[in-house]
RODRENKOL-330158 format. One record per residue: chain; x, y, z of N, C-alpha, C in turn; residue number from 0; residue in one letter. Coordinates in steps of 0.2 Angstrom, whole numbers, plus 5000, padded with zeros to 4 digits. Layout:
% RODRENKOL-330158
[site 'A' [X Y Z] [X Y Z] [X Y Z] NUM 'a']
...
% end
This chain:
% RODRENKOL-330158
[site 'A' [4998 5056 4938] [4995 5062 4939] [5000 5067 4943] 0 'x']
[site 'A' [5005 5073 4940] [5009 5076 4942] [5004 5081 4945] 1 'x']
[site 'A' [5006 5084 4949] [5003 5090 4951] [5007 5098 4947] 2 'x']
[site 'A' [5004 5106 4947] [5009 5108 4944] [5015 5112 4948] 3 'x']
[site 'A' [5013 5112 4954] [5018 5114 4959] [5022 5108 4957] 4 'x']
[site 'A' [5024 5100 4957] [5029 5097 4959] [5030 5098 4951] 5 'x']
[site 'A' [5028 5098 4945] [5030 5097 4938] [5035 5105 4939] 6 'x']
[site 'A' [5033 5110 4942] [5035 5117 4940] [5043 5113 4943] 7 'x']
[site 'A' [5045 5111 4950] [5050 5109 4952] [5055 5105 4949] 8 'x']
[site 'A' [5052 5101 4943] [5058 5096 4940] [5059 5101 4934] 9 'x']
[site 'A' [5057 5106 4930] [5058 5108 4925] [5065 5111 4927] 10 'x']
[site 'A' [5066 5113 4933] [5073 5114 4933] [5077 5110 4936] 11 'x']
[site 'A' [5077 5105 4936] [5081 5099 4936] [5085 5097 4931] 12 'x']
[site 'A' [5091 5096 4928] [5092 5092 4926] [5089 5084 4924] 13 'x']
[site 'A' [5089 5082 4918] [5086 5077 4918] [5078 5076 4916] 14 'x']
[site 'A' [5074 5079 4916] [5069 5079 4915] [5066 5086 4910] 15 'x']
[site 'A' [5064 5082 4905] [5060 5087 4899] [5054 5088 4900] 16 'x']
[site 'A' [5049 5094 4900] [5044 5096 4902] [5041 5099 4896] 17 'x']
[site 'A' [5035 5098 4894] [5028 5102 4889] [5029 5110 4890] 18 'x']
[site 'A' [5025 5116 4889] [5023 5120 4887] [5025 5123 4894] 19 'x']
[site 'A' [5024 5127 4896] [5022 5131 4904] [5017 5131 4906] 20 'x']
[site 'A' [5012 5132 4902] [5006 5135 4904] [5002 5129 4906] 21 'x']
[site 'A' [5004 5124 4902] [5000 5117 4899] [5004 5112 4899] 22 'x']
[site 'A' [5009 5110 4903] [5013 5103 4902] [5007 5097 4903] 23 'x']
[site 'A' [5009 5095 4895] [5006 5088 4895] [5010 5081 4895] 24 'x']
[site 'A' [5014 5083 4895] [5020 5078 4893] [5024 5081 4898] 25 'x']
[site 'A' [5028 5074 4905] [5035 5074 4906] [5040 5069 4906] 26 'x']
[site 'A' [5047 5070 4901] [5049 5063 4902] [5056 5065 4904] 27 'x']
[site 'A' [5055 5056 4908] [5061 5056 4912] [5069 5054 4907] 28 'x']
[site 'A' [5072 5060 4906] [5079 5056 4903] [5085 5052 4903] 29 'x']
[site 'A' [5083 5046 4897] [5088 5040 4897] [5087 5034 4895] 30 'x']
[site 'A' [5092 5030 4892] [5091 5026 4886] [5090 5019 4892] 31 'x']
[site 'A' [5089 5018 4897] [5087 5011 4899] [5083 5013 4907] 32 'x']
[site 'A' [5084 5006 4910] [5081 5006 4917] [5087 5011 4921] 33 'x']
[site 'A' [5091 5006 4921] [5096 5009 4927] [5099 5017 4925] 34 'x']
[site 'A' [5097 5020 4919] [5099 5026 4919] [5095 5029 4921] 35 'x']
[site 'A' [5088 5028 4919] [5082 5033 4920] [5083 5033 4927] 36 'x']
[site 'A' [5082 5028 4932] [5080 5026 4939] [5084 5031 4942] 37 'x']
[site 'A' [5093 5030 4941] [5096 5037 4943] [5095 5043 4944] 38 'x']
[site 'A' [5091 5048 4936] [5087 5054 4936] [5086 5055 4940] 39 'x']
[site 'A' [5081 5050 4942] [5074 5050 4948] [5077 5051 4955] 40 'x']
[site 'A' [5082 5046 4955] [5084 5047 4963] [5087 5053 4964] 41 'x']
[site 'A' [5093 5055 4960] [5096 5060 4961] [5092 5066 4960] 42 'x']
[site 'A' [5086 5066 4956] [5080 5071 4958] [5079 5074 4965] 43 'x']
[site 'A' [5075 5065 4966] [5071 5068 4973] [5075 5068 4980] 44 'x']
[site 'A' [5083 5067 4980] [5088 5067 4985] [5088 5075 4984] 45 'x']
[site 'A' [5090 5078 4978] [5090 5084 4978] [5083 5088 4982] 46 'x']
[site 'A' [5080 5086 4980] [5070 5089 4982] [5073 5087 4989] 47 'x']
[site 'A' [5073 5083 4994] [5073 5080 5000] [5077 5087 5004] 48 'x']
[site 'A' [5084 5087 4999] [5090 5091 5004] [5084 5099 5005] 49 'x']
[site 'A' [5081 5100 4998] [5078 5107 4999] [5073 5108 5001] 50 'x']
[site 'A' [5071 5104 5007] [5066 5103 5012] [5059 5108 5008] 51 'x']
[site 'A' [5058 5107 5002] [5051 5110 4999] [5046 5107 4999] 52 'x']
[site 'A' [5048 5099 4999] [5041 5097 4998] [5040 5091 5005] 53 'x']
[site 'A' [5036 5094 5012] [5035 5090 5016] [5035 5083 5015] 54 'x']
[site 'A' [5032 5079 5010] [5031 5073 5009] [5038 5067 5010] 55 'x']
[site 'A' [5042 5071 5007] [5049 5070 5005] [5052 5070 5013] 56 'x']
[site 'A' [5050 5070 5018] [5051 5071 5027] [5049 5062 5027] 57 'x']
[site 'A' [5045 5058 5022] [5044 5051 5025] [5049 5045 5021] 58 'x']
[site 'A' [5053 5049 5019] [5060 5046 5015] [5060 5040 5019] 59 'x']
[site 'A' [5058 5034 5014] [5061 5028 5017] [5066 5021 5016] 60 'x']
[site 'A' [5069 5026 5009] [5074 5019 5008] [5072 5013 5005] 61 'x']
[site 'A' [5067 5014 5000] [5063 5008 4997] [5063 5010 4990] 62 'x']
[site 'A' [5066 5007 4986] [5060 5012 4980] [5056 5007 4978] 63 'x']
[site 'A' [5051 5009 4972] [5045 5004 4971] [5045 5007 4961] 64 'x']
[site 'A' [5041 5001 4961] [5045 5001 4951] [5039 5004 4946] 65 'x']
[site 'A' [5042 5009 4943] [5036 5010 4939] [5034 5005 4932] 66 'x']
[site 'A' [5030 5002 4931] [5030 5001 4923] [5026 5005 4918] 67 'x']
[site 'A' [5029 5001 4913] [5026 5002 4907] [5022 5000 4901] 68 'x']
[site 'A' [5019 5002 4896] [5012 4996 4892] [5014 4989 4890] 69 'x']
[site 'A' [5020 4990 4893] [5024 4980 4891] [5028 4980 4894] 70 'x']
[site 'A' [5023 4982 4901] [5024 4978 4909] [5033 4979 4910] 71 'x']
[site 'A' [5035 4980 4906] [5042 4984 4907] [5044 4987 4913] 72 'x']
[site 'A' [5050 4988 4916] [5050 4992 4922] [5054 4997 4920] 73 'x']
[site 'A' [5051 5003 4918] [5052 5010 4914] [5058 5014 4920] 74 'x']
[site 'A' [5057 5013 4926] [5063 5016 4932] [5059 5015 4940] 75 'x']
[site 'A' [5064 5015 4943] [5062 5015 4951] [5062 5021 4955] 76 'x']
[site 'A' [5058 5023 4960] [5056 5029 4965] [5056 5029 4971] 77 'x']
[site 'A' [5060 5030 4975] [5059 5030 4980] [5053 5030 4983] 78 'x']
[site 'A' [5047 5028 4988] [5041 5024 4989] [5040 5033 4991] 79 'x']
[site 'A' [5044 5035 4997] [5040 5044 4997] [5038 5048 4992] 80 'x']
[site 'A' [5043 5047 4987] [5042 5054 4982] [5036 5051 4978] 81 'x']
[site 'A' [5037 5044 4978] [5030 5039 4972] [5022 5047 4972] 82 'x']
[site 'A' [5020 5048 4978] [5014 5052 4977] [5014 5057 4972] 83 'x']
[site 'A' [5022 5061 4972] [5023 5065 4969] [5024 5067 4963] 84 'x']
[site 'A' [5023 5058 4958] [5021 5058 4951] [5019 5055 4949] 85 'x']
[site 'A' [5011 5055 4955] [5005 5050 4954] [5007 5044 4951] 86 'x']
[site 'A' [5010 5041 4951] [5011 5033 4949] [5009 5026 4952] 87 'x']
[site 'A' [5005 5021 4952] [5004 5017 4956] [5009 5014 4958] 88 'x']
[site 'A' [5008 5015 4965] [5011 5009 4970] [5009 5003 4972] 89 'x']
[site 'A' [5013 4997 4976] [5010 4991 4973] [5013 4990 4981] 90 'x']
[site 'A' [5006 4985 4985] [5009 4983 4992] [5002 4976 4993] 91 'x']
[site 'A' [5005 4974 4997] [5003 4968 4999] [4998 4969 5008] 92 'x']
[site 'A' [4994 4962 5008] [4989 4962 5014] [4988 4956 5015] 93 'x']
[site 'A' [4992 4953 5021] [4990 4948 5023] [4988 4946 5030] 94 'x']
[site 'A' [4980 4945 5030] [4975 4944 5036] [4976 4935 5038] 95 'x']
[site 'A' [4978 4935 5043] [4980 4929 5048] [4973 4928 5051] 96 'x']
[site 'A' [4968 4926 5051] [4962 4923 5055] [4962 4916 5058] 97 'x']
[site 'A' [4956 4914 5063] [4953 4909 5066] [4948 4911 5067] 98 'x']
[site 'A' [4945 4904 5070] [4939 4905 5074] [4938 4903 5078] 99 'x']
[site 'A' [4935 4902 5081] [4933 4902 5089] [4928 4898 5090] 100 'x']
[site 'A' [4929 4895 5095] [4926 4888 5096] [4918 4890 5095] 101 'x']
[site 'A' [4916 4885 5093] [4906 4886 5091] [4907 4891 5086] 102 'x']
[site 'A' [4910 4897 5084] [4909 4901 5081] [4908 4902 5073] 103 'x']
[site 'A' [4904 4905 5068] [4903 4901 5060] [4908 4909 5057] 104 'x']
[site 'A' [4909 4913 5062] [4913 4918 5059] [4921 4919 5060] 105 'x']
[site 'A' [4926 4923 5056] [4934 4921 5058] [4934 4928 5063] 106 'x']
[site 'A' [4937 4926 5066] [4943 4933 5071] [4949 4934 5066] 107 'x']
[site 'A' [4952 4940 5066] [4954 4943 5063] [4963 4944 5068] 108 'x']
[site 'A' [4968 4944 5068] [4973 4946 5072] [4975 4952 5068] 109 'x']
[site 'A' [4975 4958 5074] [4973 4964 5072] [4979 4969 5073] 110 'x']
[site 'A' [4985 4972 5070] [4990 4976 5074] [4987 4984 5074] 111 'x']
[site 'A' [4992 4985 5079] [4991 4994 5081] [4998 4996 5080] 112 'x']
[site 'A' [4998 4999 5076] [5004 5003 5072] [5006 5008 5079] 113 'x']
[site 'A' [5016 5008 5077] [5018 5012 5084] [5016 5019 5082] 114 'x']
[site 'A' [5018 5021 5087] [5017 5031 5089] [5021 5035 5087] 115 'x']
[site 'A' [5027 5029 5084] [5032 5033 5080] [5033 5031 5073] 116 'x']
[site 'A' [5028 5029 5070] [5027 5026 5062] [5026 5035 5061] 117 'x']
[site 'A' [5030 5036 5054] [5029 5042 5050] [5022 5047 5051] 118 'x']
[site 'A' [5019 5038 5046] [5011 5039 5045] [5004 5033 5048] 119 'x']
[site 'A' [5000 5035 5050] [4994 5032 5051] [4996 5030 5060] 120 'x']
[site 'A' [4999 5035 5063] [5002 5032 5069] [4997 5030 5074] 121 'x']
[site 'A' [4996 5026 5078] [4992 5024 5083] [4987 5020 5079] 122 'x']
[site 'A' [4985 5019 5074] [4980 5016 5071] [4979 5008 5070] 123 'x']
[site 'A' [4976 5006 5069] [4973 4999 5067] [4973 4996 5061] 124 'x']
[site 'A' [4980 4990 5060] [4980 4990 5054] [4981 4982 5052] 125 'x']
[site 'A' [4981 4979 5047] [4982 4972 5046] [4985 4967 5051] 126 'x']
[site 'A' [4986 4962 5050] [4991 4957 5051] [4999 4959 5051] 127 'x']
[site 'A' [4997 4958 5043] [5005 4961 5041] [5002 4966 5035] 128 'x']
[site 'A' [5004 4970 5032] [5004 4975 5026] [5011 4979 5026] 129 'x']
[site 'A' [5013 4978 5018] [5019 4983 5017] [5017 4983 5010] 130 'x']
[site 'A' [5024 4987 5007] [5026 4990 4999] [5029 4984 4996] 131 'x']
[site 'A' [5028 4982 4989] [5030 4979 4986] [5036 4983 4983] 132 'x']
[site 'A' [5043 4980 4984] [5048 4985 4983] [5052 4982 4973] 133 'x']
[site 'A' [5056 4987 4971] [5058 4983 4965] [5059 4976 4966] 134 'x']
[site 'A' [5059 4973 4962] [5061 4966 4959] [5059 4959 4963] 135 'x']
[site 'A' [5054 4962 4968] [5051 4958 4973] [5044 4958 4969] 136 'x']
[site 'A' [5041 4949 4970] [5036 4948 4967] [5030 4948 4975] 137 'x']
[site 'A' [5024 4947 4974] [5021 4950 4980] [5020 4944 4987] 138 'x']
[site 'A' [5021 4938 4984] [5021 4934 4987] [5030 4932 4993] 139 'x']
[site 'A' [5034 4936 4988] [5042 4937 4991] [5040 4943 4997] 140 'x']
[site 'A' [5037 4950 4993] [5036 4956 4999] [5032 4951 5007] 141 'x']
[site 'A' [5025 4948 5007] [5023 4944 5011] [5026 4940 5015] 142 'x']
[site 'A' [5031 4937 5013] [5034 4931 5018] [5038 4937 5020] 143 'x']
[site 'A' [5044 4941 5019] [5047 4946 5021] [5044 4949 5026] 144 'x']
[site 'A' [5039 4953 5024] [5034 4957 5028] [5031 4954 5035] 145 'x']
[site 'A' [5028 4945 5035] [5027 4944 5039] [5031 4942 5043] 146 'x']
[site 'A' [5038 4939 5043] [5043 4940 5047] [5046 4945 5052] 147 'x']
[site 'A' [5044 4952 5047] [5048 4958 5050] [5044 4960 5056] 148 'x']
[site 'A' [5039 4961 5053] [5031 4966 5056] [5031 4960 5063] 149 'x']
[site 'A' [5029 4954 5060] [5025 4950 5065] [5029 4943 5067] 150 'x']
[site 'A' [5035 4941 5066] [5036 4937 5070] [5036 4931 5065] 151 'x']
[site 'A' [5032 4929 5060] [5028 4923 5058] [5033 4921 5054] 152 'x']
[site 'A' [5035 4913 5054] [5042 4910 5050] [5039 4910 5043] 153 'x']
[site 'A' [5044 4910 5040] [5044 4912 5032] [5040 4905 5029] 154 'x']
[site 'A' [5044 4899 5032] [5041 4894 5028] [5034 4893 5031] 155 'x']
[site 'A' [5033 4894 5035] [5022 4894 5036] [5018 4899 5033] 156 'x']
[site 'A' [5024 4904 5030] [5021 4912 5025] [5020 4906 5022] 157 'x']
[site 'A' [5025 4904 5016] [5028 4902 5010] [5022 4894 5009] 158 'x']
[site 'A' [5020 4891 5014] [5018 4886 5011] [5009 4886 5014] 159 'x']
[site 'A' [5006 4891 5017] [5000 4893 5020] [4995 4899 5018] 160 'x']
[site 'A' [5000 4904 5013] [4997 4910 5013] [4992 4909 5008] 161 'x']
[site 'A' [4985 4909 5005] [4982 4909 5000] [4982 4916 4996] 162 'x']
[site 'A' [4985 4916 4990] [4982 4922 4985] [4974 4924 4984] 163 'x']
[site 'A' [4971 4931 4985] [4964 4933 4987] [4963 4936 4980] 164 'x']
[site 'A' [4967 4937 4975] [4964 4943 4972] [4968 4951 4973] 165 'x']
[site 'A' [4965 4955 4970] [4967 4962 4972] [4960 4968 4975] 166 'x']
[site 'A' [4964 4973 4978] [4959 4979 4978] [4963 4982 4973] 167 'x']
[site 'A' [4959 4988 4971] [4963 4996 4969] [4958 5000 4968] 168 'x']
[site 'A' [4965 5008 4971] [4959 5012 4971] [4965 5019 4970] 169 'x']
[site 'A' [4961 5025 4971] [4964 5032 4973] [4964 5034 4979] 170 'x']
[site 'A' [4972 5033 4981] [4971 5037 4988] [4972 5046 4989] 171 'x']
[site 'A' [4971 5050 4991] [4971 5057 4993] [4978 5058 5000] 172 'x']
[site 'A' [4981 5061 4998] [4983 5061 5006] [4980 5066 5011] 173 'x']
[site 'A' [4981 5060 5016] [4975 5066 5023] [4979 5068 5028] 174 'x']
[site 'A' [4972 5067 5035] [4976 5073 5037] [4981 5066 5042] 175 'x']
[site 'A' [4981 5063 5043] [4985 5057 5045] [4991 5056 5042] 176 'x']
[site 'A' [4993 5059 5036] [4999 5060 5032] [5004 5064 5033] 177 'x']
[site 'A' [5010 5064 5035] [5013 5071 5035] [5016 5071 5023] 178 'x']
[site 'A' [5014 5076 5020] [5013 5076 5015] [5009 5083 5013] 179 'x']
[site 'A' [5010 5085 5007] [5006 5090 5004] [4999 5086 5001] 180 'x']
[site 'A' [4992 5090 5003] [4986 5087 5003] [4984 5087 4994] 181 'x']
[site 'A' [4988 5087 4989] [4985 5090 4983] [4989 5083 4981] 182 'x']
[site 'A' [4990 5079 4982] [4995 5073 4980] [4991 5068 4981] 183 'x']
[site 'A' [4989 5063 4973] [4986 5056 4973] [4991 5053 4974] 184 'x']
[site 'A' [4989 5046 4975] [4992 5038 4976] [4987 5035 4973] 185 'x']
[site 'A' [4987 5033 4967] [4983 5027 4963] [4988 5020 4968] 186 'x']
[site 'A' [4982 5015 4970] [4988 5008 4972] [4984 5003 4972] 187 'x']
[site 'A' [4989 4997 4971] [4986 4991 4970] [4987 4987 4976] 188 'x']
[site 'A' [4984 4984 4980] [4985 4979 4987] [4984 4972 4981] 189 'x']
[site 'A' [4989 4967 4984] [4987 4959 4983] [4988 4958 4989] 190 'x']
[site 'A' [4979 4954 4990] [4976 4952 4995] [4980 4944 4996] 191 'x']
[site 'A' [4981 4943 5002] [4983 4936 5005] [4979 4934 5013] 192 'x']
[site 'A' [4979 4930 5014] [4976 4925 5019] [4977 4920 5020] 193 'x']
[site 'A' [4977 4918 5027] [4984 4912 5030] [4977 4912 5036] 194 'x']
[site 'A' [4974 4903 5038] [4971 4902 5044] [4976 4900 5049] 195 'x']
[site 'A' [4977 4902 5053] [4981 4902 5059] [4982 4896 5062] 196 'x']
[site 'A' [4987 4892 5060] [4989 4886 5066] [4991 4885 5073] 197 'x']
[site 'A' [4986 4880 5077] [4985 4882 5084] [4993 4883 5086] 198 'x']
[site 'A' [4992 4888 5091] [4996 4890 5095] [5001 4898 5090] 199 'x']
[site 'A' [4999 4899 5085] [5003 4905 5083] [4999 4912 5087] 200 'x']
[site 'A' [5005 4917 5086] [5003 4922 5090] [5006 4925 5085] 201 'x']
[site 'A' [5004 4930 5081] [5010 4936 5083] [5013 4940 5085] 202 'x']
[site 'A' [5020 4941 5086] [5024 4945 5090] [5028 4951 5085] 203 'x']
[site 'A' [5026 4959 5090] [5030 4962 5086] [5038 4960 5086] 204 'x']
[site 'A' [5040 4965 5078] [5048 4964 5080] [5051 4969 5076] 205 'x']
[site 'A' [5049 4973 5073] [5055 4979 5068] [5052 4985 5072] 206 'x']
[site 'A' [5047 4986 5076] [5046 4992 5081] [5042 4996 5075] 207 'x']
[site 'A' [5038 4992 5070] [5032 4994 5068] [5027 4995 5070] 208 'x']
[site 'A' [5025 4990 5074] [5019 4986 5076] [5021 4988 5085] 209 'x']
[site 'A' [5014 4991 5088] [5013 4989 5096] [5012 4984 5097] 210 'x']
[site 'A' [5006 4982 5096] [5003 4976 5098] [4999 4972 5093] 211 'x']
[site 'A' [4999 4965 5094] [4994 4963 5090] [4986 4957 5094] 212 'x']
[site 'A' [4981 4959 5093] [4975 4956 5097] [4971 4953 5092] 213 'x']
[site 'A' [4966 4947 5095] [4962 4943 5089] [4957 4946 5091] 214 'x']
[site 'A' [4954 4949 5085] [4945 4952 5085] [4942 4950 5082] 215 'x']
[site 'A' [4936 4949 5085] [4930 4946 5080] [4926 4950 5075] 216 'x']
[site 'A' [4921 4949 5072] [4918 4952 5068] [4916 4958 5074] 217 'x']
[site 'A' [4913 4958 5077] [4909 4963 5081] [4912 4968 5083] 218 'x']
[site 'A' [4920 4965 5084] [4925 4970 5090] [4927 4976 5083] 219 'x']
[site 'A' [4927 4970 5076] [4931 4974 5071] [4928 4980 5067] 220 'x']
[site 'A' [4918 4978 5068] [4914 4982 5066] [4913 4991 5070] 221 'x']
[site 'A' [4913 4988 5077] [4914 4994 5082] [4921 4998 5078] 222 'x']
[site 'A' [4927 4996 5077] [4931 4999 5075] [4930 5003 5070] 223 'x']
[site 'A' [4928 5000 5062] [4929 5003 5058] [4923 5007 5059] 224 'x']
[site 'A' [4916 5008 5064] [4911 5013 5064] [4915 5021 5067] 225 'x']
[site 'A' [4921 5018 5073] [4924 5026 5076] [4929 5027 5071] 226 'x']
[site 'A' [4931 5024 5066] [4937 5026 5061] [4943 5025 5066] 227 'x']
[site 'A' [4944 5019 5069] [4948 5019 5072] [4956 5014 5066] 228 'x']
[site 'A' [4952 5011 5063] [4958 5009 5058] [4960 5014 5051] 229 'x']
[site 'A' [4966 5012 5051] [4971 5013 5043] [4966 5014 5038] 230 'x']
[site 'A' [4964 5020 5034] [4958 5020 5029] [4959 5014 5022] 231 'x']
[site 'A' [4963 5012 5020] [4965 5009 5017] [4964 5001 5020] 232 'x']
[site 'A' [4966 5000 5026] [4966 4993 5028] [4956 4991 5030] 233 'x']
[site 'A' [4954 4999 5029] [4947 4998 5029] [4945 4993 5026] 234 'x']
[site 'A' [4947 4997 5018] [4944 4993 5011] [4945 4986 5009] 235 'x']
[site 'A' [4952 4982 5014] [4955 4978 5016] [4950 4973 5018] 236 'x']
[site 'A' [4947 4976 5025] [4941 4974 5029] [4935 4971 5025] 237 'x']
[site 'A' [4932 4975 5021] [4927 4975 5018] [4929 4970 5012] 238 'x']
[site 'A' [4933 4969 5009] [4935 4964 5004] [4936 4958 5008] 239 'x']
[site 'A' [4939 4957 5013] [4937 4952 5019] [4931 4948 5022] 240 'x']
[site 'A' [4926 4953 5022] [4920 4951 5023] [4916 4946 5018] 241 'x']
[site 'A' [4916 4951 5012] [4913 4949 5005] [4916 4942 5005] 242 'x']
[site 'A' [4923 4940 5005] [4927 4935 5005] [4923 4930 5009] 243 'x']
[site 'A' [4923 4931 5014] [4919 4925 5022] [4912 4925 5020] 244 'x']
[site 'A' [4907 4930 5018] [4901 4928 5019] [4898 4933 5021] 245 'x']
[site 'A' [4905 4940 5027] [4900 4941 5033] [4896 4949 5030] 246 'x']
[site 'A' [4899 4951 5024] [4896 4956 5021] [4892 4951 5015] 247 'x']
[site 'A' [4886 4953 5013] [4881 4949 5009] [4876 4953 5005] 248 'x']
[site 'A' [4874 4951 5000] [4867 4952 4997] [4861 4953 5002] 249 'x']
[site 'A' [4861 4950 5008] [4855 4950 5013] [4857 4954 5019] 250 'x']
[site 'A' [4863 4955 5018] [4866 4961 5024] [4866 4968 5022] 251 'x']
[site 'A' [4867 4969 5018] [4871 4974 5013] [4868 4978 5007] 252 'x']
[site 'A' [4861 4981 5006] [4860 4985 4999] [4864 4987 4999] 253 'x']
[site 'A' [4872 4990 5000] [4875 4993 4995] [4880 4987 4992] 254 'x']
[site 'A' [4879 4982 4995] [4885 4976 4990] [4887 4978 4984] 255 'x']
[site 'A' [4884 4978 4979] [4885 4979 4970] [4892 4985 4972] 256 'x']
[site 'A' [4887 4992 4975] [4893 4995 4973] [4901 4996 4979] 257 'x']
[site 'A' [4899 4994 4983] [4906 4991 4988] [4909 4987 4984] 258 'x']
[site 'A' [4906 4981 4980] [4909 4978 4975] [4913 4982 4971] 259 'x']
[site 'A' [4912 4983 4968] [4915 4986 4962] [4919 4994 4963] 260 'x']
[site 'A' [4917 4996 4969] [4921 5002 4972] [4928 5000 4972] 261 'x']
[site 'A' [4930 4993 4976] [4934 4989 4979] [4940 4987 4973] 262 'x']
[site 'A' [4936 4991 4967] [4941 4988 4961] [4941 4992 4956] 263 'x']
[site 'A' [4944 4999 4959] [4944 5003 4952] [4947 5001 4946] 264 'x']
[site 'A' [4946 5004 4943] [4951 5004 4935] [4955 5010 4935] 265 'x']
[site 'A' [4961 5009 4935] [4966 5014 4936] [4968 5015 4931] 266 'x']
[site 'A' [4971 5021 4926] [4971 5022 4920] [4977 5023 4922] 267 'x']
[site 'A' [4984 5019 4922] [4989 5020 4921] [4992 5012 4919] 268 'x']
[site 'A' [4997 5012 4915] [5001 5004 4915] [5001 5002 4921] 269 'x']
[site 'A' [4999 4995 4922] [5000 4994 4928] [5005 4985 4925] 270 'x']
[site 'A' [5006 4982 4935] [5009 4977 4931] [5006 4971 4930] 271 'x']
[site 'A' [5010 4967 4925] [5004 4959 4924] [5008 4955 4926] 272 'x']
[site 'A' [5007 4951 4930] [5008 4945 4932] [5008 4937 4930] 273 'x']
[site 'A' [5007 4940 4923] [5006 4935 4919] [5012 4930 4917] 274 'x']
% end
């Protein structure tokens, strides 16, 4: 989903062919493979970035992330900031570290507080470990990675402990915790992961992502997401958590059915298969 402010900005680009004026229904990126189209793109949004027009392009991060295609193909890659800017799904990963606590039938959760100097979601509440799946990384590669950098935790206890959950997806909007232009979707996929804690782990920050990280229980985590104190997104995280453990229910919850199934849009664009 292009918006037409960002589609007006590439029609004068080199490389990109554009529909109608009035009505662009069609944009394609030109070039006969991956690695030509993926250039377009970058040298696109390096250009967009220098001409400081579009704020979003301020969270330049040096990642890019893979678009596909209806045969799962990897059609080119995008820098993970400009991604908003051609509504395309993004693909990241959530991996929730819990225990419990002695007598207790519910898990505690190990909770981080993102630094005051992250881009976006600064001072907020957010997983364990959560990041981008980047090209040629499969999601369970992004997680062991991730949970080394973010949180300290050795690769081989990711690699041989972490359980695959499933996925969420959804539409995100950029808000006001964004620095970004407000008219710009994020269709994304999270694949869920879960690891129970072996006695004595902690996590410790280490890439100056993370401030801290603290074990919350359900109740500590419920008061949280009541003041909106976490990452809106690690919210939905939360709540697929629950359903997972037991502690959201059929006997807790008349809205279950549709918190279920909210949890799992159907996103009308290729996405990837993992097949």
């Amino acid at each position: 989903m292009v918006h037409p402010q960002v589609a007006e900005a590439l029609r004068h680009i080199p490389g990109w062919r554009l529909g109608k004026l009035a009505d662009v229904k069609s944009i394609t990126v030109v070039g006969d493979d991956e690695p030509s189209r993926s250039k377009v793109v970058a040298d696109t949004f390096c250009q967009l970035r220098e001409t400081r027009r579009f704020a979003v392009l301020t969270r330049w991060r040096g990642e890019v992330t893979p678009v596909f295609g209806p045969g799962n193909e990897v059609l080119f890659s995008v820098e993970r900031a400009a991604a908003p800017m051609l509504g395309i799904v993004q693909y990241g990963i959530n991996l929730s570290v819990y225990t419990y606590a002695a007598g207790s039938k519910l898990p505690s959760i190990w909770i981080s507080k993102r630094s005051q100097t992250t881009a976006n979601y600064s001072g907020m509440l957010d997983n364990t470990v959560a990041g981008g799946c980047c090209t040629g990384e499969d999601p369970l590669q992004t997680v062991i990675r991730e949970a080394e950098e973010e949180a300290s935790i050795p690769a081989n206890l990711v690699r041989n402990s972490a359980r695959p959950c499933g996925t969420i997806s959804y539409f995100h909007h950029l808000d006001k915790y964004v620095t970004g232009e407000k008219y710009l979707v994020q269709p994304e996929v999270e694949y869920m992961y879960e690891m129970e804690a072996p006695a004595g782990l902690v996590p410790r920050p280490n890439d100056g992502e993370v401030e801290w990280f603290q074990l919350w229980d359900v109740d500590q985590i419920k008061m949280g997401l009541a003041r909106g104190l976490f990452k809106p997104s690690y919210a939905l995280v939360l709540l697929d958590f629950f359903i997972r453990h037991g502690v959201l229910n059929t006997m807790t919850e008349p809205d279950y059915i549709k918190i279920s199934c909210r949890l799992h849009r159907t996103l009308e664009f290729p996405t990837r298969s993992d097949l």
